[in-house]
C-alpha positions as semicolon CSV with decimal commas, in nm:
position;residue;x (nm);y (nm);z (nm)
1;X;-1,782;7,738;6,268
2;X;-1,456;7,589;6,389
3;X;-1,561;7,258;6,443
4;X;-1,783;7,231;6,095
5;X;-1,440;7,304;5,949
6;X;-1,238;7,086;6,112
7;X;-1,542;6,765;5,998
8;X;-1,484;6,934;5,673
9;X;-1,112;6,854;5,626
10;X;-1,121;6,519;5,782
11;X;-1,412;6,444;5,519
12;X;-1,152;6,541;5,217
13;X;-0,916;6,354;5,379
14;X;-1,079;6,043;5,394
15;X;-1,209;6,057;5,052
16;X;-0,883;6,156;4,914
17;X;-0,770;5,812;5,134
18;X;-0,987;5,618;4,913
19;X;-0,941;5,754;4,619
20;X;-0,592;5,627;4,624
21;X;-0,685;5,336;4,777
22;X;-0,888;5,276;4,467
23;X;-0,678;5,389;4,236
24;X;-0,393;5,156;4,392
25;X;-0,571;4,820;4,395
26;X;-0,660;4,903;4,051
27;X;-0,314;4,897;3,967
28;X;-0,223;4,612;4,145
29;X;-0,509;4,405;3,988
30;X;-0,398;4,544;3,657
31;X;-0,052;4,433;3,759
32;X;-0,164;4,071;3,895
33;X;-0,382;3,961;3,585
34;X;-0,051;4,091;3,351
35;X;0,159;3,856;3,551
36;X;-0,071;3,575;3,535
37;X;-0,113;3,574;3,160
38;X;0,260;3,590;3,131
39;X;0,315;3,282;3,382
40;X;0,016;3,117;3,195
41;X;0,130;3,142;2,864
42;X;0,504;3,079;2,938
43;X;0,365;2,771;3,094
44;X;0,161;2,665;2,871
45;X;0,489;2,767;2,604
46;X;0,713;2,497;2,834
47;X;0,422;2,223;2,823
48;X;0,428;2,189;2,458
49;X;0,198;1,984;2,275
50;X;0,299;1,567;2,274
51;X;0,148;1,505;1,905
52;X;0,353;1,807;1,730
53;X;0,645;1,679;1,948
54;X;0,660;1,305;1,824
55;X;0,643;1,456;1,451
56;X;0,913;1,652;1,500
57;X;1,113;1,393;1,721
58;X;1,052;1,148;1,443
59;X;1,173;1,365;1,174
60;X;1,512;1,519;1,346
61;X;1,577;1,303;1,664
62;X;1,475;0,938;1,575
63;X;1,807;0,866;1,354
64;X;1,985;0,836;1,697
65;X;1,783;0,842;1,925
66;X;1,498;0,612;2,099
67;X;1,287;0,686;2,427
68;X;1,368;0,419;2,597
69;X;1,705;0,270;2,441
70;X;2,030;0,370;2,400
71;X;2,158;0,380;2,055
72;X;2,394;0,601;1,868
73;X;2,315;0,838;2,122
74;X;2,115;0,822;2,455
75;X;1,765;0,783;2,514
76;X;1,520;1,054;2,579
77;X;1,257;0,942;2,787
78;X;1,210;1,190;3,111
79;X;1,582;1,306;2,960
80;X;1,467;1,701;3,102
81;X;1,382;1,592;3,431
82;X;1,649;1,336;3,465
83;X;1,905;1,628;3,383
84;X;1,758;1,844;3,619
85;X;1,758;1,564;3,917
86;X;2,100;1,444;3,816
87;X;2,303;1,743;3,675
88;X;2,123;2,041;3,782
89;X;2,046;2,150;3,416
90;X;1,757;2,361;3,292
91;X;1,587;2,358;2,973
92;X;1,796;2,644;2,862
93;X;2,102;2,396;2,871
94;X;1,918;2,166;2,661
95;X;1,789;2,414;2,402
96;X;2,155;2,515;2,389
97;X;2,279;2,166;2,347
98;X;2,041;2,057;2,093
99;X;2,125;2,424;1,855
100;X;2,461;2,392;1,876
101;X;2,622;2,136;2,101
102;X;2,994;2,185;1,957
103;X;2,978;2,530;2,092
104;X;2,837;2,357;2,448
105;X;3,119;2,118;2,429
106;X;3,414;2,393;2,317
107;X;3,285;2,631;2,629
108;X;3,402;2,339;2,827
109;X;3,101;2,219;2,978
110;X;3,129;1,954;3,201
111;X;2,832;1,730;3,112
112;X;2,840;1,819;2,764
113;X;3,265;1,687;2,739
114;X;3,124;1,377;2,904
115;X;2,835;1,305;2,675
116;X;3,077;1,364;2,391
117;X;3,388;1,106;2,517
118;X;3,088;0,862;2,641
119;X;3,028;0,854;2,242
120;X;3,305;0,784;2,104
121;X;3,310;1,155;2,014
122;X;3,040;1,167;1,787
123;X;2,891;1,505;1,789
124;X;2,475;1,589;1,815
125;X;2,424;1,766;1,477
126;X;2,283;2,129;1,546
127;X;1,935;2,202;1,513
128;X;1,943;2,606;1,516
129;X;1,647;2,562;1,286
130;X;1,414;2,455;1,585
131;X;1,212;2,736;1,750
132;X;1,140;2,704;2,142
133;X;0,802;2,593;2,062
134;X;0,965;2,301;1,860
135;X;1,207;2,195;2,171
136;X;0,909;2,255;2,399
137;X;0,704;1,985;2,207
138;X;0,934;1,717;2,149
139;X;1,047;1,765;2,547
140;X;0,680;1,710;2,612
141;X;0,643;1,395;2,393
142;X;0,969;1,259;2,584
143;X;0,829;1,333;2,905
144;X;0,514;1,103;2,851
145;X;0,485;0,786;3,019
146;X;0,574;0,458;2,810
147;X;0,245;0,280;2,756
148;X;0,197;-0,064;2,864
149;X;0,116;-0,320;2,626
150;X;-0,260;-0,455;2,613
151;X;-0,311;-0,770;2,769
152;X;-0,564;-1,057;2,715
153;X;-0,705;-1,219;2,980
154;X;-0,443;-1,515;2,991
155;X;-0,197;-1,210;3,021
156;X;-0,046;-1,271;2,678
157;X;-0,050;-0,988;2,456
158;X;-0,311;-0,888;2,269
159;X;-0,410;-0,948;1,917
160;X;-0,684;-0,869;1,630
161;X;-0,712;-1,220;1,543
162;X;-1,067;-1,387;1,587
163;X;-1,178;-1,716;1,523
164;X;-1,348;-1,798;1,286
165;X;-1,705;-1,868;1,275
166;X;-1,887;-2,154;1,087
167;X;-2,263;-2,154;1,031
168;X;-2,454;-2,458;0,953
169;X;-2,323;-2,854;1,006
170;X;-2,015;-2,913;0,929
171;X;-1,854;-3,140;0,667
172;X;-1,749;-3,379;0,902
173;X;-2,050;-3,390;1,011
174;X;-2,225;-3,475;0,698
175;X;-1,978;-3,708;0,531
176;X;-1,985;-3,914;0,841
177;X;-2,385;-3,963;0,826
178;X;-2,392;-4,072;0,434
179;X;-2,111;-4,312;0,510
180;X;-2,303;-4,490;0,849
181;X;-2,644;-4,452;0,596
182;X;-2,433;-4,645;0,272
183;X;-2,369;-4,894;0,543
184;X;-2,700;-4,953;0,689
185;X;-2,799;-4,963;0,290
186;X;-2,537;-5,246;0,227
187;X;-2,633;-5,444;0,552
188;X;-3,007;-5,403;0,432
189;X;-2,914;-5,531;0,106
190;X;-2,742;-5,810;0,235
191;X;-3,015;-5,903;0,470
192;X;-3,286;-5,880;0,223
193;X;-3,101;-6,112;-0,017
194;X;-2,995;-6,371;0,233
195;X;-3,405;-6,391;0,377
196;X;-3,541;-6,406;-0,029
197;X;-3,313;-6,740;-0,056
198;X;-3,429;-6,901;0,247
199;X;-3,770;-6,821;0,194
200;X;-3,678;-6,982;-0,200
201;X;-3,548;-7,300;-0,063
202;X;-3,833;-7,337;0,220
203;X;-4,087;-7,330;-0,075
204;X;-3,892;-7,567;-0,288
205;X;-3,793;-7,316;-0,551
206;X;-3,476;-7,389;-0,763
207;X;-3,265;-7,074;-0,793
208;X;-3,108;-7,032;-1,155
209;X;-2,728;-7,068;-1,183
210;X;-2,459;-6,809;-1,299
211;X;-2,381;-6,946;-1,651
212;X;-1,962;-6,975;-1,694
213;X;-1,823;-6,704;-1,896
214;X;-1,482;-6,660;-2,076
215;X;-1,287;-6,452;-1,852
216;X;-1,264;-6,034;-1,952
217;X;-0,857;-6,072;-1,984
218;X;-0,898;-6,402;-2,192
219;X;-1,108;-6,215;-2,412
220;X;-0,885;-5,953;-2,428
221;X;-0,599;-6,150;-2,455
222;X;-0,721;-6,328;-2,792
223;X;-0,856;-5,982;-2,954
224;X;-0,492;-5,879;-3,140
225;X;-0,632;-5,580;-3,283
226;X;-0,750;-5,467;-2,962
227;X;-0,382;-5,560;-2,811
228;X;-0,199;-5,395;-3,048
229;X;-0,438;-5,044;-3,037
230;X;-0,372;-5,086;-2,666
231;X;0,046;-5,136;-2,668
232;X;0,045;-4,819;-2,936
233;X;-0,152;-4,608;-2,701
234;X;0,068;-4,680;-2,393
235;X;0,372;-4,631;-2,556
236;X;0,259;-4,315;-2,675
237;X;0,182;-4,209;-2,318
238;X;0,482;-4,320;-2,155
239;X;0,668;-4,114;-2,431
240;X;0,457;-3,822;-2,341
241;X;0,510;-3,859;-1,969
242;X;0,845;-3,972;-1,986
243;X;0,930;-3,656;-2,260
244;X;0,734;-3,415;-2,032
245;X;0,935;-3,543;-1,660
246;X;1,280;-3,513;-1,856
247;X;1,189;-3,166;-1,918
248;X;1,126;-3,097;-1,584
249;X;1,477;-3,193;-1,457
250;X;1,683;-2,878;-1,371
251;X;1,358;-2,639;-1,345
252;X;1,299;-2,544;-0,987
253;X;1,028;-2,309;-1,091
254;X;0,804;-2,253;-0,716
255;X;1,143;-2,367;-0,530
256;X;1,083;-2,200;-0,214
257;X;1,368;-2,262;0,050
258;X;1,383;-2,125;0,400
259;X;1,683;-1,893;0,491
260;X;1,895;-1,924;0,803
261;X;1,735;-1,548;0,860
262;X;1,425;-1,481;0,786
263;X;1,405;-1,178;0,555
264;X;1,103;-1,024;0,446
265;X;1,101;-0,841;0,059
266;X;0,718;-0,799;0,167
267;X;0,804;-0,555;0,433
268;X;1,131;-0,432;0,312
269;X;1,017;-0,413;-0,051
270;X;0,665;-0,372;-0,055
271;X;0,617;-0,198;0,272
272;X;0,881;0,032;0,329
273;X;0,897;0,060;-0,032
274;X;1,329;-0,016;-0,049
275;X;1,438;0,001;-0,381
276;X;1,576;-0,372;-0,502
277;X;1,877;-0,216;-0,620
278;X;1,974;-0,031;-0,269
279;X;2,044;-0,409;-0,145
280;X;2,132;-0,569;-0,485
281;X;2,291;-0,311;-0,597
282;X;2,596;-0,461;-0,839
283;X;2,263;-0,549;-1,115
284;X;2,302;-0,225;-1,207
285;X;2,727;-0,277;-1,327
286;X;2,780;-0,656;-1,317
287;X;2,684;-1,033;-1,432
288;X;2,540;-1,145;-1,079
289;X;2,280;-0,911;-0,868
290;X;2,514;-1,007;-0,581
291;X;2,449;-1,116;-0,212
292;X;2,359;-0,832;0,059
293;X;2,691;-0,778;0,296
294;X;2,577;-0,757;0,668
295;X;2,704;-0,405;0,656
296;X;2,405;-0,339;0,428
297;X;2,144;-0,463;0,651
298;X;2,330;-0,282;0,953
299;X;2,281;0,067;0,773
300;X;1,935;0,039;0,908
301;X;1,914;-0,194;1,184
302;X;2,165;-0,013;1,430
303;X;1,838;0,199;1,456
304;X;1,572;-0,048;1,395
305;X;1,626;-0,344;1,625
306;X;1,205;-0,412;1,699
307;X;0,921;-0,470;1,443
308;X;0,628;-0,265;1,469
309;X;0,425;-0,312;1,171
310;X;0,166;-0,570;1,103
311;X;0,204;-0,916;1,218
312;X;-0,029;-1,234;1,178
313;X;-0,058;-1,537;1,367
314;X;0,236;-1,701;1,161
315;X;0,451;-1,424;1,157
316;X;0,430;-1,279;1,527
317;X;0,616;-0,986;1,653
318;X;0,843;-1,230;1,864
319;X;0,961;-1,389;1,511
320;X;1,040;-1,062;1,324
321;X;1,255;-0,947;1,682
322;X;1,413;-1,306;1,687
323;X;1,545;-1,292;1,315
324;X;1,680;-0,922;1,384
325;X;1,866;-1,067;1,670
326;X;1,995;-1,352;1,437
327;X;2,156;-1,074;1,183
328;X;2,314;-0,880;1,512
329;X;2,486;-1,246;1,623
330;X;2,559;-1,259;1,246
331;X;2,752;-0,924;1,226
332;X;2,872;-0,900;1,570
333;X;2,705;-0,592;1,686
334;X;2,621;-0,548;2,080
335;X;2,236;-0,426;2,049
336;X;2,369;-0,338;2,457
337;X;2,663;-0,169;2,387
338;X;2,563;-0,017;2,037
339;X;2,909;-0,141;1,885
340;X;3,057;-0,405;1,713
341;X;3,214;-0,718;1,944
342;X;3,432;-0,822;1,654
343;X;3,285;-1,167;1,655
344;X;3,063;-1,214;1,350
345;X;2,952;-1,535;1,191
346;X;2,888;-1,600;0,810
347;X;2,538;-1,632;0,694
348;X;2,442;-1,923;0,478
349;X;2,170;-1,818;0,250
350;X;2,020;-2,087;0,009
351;X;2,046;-1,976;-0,340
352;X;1,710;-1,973;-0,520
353;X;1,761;-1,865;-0,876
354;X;2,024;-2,100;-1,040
355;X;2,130;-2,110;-1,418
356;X;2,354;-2,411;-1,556
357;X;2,678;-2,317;-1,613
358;X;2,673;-2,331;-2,054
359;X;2,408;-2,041;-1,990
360;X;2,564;-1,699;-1,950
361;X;2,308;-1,425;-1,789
362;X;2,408;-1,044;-1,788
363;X;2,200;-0,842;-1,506
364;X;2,354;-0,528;-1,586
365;X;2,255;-0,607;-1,938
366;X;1,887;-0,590;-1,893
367;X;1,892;-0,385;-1,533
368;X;2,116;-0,067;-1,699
369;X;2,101;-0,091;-2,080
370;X;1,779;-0,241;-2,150
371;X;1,549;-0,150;-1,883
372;X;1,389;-0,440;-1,795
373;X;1,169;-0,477;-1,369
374;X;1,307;-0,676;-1,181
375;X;0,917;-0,811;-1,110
376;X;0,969;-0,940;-1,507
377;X;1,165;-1,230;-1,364
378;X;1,137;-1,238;-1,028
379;X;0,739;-1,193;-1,017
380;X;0,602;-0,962;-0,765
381;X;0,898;-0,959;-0,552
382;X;0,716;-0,690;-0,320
383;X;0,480;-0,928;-0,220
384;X;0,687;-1,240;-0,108
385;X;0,681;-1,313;0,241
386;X;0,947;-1,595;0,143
387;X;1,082;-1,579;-0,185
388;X;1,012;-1,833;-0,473
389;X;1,105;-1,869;-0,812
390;X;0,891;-1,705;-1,025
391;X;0,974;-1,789;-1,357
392;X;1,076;-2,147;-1,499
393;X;1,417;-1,994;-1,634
394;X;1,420;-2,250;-1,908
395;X;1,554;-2,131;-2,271
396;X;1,213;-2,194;-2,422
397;X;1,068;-1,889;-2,181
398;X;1,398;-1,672;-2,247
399;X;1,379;-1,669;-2,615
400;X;1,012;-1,599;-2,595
401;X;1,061;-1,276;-2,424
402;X;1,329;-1,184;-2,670
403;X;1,108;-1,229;-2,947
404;X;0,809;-1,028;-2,736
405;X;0,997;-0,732;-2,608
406;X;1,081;-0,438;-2,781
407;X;1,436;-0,265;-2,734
408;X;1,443;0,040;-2,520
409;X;1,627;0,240;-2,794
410;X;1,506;0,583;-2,658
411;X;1,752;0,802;-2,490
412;X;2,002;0,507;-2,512
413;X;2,349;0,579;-2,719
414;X;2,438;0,198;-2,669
415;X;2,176;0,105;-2,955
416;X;2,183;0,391;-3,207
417;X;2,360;0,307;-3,479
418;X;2,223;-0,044;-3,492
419;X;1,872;0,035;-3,442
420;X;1,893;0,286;-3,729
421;X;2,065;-0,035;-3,988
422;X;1,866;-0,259;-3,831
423;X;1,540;-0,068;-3,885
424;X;1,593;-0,032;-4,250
425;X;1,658;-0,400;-4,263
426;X;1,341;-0,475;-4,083
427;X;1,151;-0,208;-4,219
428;X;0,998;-0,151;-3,874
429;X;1,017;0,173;-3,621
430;X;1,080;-0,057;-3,312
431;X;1,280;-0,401;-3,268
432;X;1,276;-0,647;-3,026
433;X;1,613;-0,817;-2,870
434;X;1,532;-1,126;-3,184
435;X;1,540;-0,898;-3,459
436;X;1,919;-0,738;-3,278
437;X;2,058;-1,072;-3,245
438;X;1,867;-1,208;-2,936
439;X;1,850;-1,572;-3,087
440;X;2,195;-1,572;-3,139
441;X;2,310;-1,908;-2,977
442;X;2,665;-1,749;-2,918
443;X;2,498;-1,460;-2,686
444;X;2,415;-1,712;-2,412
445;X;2,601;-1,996;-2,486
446;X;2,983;-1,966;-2,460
């Protein structure tokens, strides 16, 4: 009885034993997998997605920052795990830097004092709009390998040209047979003539011979009517020609110089969509549209120093980085250094649209008061590759227009009062620049 007692309590025991063996590992397990979805997720939190992170580096970082250049501030490329290797900062230190770094730099942070005297102290603007999954992303797009450029297989780079195809013979091909066929034809000719009079004087046959005429100019010559119908006509025509050439003197209309930089209104105008007045901007208050300063161009370029839009096999990559590195030895600015050396050099652009100086042109006149595109004159401006002269310029097209174009009147103070005379005058709702004076010769002659 004993002894079936004593297998009775070491049978509880045991089973009590795994009981809480069970019910430990359970917990454990349970403890494990809530771990692992915690490391997982906070993982896959500090991976961040590349994509989401160029969008957002584009839209708050790119102003100042490249991956792989330094420009108003430094690049970003690897820029977590070279501040880890080199300065024994975590990505807490950069989320803090990037929300506020005047509070990194006031706390008397080492690195952070240094980035800020390295910069000519020039502070990062906060971000303390980005969440952590926003710095995650755009750490992950700067941690992503530069990709190499495609190359061809004569290790140029490479391009989307292909040559071009023709089907068929060529032109060469067949202008160069009819010409050797009209000369076989001539030599045949020739032949056939030269055998017909032998065989003639072989049989004792007398060839006719070319009667003598009167010569065509002797004709001429003695036909006064025809003389005089002849002298009228060419004076006539050398009037014409002679009228139509003087005409011609002092229009340049097509004149189409090239610049000592190259400077695209295709891509600055038509691509990137710049308004003509950001660059030309006294139109809008003055006489003259006015020429660019450097400084203008430099708004932008500190930032923008490669092309990356679409090229062709005239206008290469290489040439659109070449020009940009013309206007930085133009304005003195160290692309290296990202500062000015103090050593600039003027530009000497070619002037294109040129009025004699009797004829006085207003820009703000038509830009600010009455309205008028700039494409009116210039043509499609957004287009040009190299600008041209659109327009002749003359006074016959300039009077034209003023008798063709109705005077903005809406809205505008400036006209009021003599639009509302003039209308009764005219009897008419709208009036063009004619009808308010626009043929005057003392409003563009002084």
């Amino acid at each position: 009885m004993k002894k079936s007692y004593q297998s009775l309590e070491v049978n509880s025991t045991n089973n009590m034993k795994q009981v809480i063996h069970r019910k430990l590992s359970n917990s454990i397990l349970r403890l494990g997998l809530i771990i692992l979805l915690v490391f997982s997720a906070s993982l896959s939190a500090q991976e961040g997605d590349p994509a989401k992170g160029k969008t957002l580096f584009n839209a708050n970082c790119a102003a100042c920052h490249q991956l792989d250049k330094k420009m108003t501030g430094p690049s970003l490329r690897h820029v977590e795990q070279r501040l880890a290797d080199e300065q024994g900062l975590d990505r807490d230190w950069i989320f803090a830097w990037i929300r506020n770094s005047p509070a990194v730099i006031k706390s008397g942070d080492a690195y952070a004092n240094k980035i800020y005297n390295e910069y000519g102290g020039a502070a990062m603007t906060p971000f303390p709009q980005l969440t952590d999954e926003d710095l995650n992303n755009i750490l992950a797009y700067t941690a992503q390998e530069k990709a190499a450029p495609a190359q061809t297989s004569g290790g140029g780079e490479a391009t989307s040209q292909v040559p071009a195809q023709t089907d068929g013979v060529s032109n060469e091909i067949i202008l160069g047979a009819l010409a050797i066929l009209f000369i076989l034809l001539a030599a045949g000719l020739f032949l056939v003539n030269k055998t017909l009079r032998r065989f003639a004087e072989a049989q004792n046959i007398e060839l006719p011979e070319a009667s003598k005429r009167m010569p065509l100019w002797k004709a001429f010559a003695q036909n006064q009517f025809l003389v005089l119908v002849t002298a009228i006509f060419l004076l006539l025509a050398s009037g014409y020609f002679v009228y139509g050439y003087m005409m011609q003197i002092g229009v340049d209309q097509g004149y189409q110089p090239v610049q000592p930089i190259h400077f695209s209104h295709k891509i600055h105008a038509g691509d990137n969509g710049i308004d003509c007045k950001y660059c030309h901007s006294s139109a809008r208050v003055s006489k003259t549209s006015g020429i660019p300063s450097l400084n203008v161009c430099m708004n932008c370029h500190k930032s923008i120093y490669e092309y990356n839009g679409e090229t062709s096999a005239e206008y290469t990559k290489e040439f659109y980085d070449g020009e940009i590195q013309k206007l930085y030895k133009a304005a003195g600015w160290s692309d290296a250094d990202q500062k000015y050396t103090g050593e600039s050099q003027p530009v000497k652009w070619v002037r294109i649209h040129n009025l004699p100086d009797f004829v006085y042109f207003n820009h703000s006149q038509h830009v600010s008061v009455a309205g008028v595109e700039c494409q009116t004159c210039h043509g499609p401006i957004e287009t040009m590759e190299i600008v041209e002269q659109h327009a002749p310029l003359t006074m016959g097209w300039c009077i034209d227009c003023h008798r063709k174009t109705n005077v903005k009147v809406e809205d505008n103070a400036y006209y009021a009062k003599i639009h509302k005379e003039l209308s009764k005058k005219y009897g008419v709702e709208k009036l063009t620049a004619a009808q308010m004076g626009g043929l005057e010769c003392g409003k563009c002659h002084y």
